[in-house]
GUPA-667021 format. One record per residue (C-alpha): residue number from 1; residue in three letters; x negated, y, z negated. Coordinates in steps of 0.2 Angstrom, whole numbers. Layout:
resi/resn/east/north/up
NUM/ALA/X/Y/Z
...
REM end
This chain:
resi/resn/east/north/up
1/UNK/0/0/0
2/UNK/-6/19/6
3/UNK/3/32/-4
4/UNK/1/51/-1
5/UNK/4/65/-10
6/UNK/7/83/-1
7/UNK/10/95/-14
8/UNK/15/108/-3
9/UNK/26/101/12
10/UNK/28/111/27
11/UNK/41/112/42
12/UNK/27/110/56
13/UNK/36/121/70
14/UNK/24/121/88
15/UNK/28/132/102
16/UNK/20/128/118
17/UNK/15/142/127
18/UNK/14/143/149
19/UNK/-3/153/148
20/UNK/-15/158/137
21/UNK/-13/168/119
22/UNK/-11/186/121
23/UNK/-8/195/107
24/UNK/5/210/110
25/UNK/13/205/123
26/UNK/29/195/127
27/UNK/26/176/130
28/UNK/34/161/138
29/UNK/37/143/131
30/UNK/37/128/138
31/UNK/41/118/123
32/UNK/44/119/105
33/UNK/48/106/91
34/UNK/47/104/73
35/UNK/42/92/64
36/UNK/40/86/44
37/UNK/22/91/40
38/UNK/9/93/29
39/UNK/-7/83/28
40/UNK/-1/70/18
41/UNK/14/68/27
42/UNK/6/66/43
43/UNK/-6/54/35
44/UNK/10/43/29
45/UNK/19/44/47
46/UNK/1/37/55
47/UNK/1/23/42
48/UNK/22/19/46
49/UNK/19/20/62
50/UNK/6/7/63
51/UNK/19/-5/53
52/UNK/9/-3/35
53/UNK/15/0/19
54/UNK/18/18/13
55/UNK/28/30/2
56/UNK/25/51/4
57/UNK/26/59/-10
58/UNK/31/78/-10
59/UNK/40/91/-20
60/UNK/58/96/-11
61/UNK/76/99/-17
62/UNK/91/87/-13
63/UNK/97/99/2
64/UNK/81/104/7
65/UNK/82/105/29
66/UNK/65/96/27
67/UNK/72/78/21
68/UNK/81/77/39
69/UNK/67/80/48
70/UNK/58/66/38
71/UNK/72/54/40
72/UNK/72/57/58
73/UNK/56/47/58
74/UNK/60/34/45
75/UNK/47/38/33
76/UNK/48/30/17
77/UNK/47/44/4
78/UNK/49/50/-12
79/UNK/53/68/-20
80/UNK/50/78/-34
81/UNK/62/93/-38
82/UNK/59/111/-33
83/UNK/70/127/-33
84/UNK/62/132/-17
85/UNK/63/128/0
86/UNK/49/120/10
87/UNK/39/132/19
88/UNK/36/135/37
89/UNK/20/130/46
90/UNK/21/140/64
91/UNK/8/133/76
92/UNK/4/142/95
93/UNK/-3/129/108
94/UNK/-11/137/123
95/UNK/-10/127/138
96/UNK/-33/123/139
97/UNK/-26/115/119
98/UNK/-30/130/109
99/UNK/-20/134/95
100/UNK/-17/150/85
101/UNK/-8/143/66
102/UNK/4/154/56
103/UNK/4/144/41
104/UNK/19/148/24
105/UNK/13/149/7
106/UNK/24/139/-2
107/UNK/38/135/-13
108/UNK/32/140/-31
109/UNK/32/126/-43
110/UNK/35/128/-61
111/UNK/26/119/-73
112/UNK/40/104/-75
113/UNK/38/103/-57
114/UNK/21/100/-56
115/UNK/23/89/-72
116/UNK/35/78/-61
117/UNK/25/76/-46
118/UNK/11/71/-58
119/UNK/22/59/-66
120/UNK/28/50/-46
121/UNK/11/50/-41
122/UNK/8/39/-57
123/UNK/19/27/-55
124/UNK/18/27/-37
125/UNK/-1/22/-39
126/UNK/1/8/-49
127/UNK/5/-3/-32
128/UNK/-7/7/-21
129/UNK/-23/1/-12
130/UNK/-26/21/-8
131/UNK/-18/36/-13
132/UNK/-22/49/-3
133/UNK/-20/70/-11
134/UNK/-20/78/5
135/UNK/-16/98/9
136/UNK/-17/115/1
137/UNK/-7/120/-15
138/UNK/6/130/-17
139/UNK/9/145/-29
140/UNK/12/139/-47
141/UNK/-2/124/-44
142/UNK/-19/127/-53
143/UNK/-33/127/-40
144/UNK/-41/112/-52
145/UNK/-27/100/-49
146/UNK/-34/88/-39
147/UNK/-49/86/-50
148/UNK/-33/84/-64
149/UNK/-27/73/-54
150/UNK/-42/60/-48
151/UNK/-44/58/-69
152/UNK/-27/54/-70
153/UNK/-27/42/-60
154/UNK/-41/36/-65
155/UNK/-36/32/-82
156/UNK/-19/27/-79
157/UNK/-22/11/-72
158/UNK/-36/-6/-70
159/UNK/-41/-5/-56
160/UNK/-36/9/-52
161/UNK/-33/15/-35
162/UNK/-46/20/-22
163/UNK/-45/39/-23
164/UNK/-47/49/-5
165/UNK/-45/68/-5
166/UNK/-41/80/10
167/UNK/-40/99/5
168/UNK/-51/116/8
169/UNK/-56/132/2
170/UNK/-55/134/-18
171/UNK/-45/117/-23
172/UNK/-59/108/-11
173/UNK/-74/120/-23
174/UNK/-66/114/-37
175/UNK/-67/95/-33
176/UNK/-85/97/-31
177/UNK/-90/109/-45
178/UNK/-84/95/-57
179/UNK/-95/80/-49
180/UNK/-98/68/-51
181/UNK/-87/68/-68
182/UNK/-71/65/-57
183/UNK/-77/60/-42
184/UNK/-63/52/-27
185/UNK/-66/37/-19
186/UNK/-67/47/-1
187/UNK/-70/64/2
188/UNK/-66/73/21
189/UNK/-72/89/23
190/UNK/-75/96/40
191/UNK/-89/106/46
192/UNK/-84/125/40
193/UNK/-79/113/21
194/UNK/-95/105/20
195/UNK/-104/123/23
196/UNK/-94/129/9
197/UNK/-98/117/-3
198/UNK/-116/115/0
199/UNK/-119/133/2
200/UNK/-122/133/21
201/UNK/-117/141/37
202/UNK/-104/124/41
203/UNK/-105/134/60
204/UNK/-122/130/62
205/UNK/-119/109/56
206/UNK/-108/107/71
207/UNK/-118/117/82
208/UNK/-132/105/77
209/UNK/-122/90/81
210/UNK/-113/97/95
211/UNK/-133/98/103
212/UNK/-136/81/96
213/UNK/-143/83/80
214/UNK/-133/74/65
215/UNK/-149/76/53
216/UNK/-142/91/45
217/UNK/-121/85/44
218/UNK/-130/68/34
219/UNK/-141/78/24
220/UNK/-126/91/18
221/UNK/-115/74/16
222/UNK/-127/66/5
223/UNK/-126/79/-7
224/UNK/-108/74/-10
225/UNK/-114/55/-11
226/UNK/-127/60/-24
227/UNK/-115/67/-35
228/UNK/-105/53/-36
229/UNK/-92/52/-21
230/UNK/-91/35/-14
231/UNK/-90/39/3
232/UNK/-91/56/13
233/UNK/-84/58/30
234/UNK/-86/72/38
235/UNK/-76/76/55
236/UNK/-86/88/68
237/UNK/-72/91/83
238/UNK/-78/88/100
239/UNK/-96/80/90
240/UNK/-87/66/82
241/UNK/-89/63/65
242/UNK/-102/55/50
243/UNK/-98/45/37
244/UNK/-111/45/23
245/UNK/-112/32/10
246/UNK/-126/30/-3
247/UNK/-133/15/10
248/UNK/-133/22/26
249/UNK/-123/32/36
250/UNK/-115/31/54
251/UNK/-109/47/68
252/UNK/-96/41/79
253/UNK/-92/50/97
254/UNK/-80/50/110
255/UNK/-80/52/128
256/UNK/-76/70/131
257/UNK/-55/73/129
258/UNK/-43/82/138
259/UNK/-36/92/123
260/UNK/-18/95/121
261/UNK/-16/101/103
262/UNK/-28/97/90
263/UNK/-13/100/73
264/UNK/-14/83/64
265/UNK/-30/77/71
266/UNK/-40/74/59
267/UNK/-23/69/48
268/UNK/-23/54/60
269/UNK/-42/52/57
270/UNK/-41/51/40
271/UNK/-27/42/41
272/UNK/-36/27/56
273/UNK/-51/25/42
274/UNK/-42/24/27
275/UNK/-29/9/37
276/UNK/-45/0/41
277/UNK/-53/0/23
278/UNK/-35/-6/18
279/UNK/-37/-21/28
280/UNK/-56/-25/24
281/UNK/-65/-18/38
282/UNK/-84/-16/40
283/UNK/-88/4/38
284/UNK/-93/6/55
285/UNK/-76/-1/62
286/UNK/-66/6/50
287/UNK/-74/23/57
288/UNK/-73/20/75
289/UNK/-53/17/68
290/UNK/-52/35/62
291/UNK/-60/44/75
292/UNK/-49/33/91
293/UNK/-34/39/80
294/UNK/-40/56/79
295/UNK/-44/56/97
296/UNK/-26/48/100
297/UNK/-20/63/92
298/UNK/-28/78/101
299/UNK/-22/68/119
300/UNK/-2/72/114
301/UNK/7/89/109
302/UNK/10/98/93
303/UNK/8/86/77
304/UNK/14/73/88
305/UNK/6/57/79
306/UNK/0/39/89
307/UNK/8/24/88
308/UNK/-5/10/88
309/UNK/-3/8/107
310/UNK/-12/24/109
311/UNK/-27/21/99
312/UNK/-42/14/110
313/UNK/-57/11/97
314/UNK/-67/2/113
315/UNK/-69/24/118
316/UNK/-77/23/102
317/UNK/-97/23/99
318/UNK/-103/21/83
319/UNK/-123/20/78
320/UNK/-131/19/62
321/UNK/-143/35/57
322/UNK/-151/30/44
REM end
């Protein structure tokens, strides 16, 4: 069993545009859907879709527009109360696959809110493999929560679960001010997160991949492995991704893509690694599983999310480098 928690939900709205961004003027569409979102939302749909066990956890009222959405694709799910509605994520695709995102704050939760989500996530773990904490927080959540979170669930349980987080900016700083004392299972920052944490330009890593130089991503990543994170993977765009372990580490790549929106993408490839270590994969292939899914993901439109069909881990190479 995969379970996610998204503590702040979003209504993923993506309007295609018929040309390129240009701010000020009017402009056309070609398309436009919405979708349930949030990162570990998208995580759970890529896990149902591929026919595996999952419940998404989330904090949203009885009437709340967002449940139909979610029950349009089946998701199993579970809800915590809130007063407030779930915000709206507001995503621009240009037609070359750029995106411009608009993305809501939040619905602010009250400290019995947080409370109850706290308490779900807890009981949902005790029959979980992974539980993935995936997204930004909303207003009324302590930017320490997912460290609070990681030594709950630590303690609540033997075994306990395999811990992977997904978030950025101040909640991700958090997380790795305080290792290795409450340190996840699985960490997945991307370039610009990795920079932030280690005190570096995250640009200049995925310039260096981009030019063929990993050194530097495996380097930054083994930071995090030294302070006690079990496994770093760090997703790079167009240059792939590394994952790190204290052992050795890996970079897979991809055959150049024809991008159509990249929303969800490295949702999808979080979602790809953590379904192969789920069902005992090797690293390497439980890798090249991720990135095929995140590459399945930026070949369709909006937050769009792959059916196993769709994934293709033969495009995948993977190669140790170290």
């Amino acid at each position: 069993m995969i379970i996610t928690a998204t503590p702040n939900p979003s209504v993923d709205s993506t309007f295609q545009l018929t040309e390129k961004l240009v701010p000020g003027t009017v402009m056309r569409l070609s398309a436009a859907v919405s979708v349930a979102g949030g990162k570990g939302v998208n995580v759970a749909h890529a896990v149902y879709k591929a026919n595996k066990a999952t419940v998404a956890i989330f904090p949203a009222s009885d009437d709340d527009p967002f449940l139909g959405l979610v029950h349009e694709i089946g998701l199993p799910f579970s809800t915590t109360p809130t007063d407030f509605p779930v915000r709206v994520n507001t995503t621009l695709a240009d037609p070359d696959g750029e995106t411009t995102k608009l993305n809501g704050i939040g619905a602010q939760l009250s400290d019995s809110d947080v409370q109850a989500l706290e308490a779900e996530i807890l009981a949902q773990a005790k029959d979980a493999d992974w539980v993935v904490l995936a997204g930004s927080l909303p207003p009324g959540v302590a930017t320490d929560w997912y460290t609070r979170m990681i030594r709950l669930l630590r303690n609540s349980s033997s075994p306990a679960p395999k811990i992977a987080v997904d978030t950025s900016n101040e909640p991700l700083l958090k997380v790795a001010a305080t290792l290795p004392k409450d340190a996840p299972t699985l960490l997945t920052p991307n370039s610009i997160e990795l920079g932030q944490i280690i005190g570096v330009a995250g640009e200049d890593l995925e310039k260096a991949a981009m030019n063929g130089d990993y050194l530097p991503v495996v380097s930054a990543a083994n930071q995090l492995v030294a302070k006690g994170v079990e496994m770093a993977l760090i997703t790079l765009g167009a240059a792939g991704a590394v994952l790190a372990t204290s052992e050795t580490a890996w970079v897979a790549n991809t055959p150049p893509t024809q991008v159509v929106s990249t929303v969800g993408a490295g949702d999808c490839t979080l979602a790809g690694f953590v379904m192969g270590q789920a069902a005992g994969l090797a690293l390497a292939d439980a890798l090249a599983l991720g990135v095929a899914y995140g590459q399945a993901a930026v070949m369709l439109p909006g937050t769009t999310i792959p059916t196993p069909d769709q994934v293709d881990t033969s495009m995948v190479s993977v190669r140790p480098l170290r």
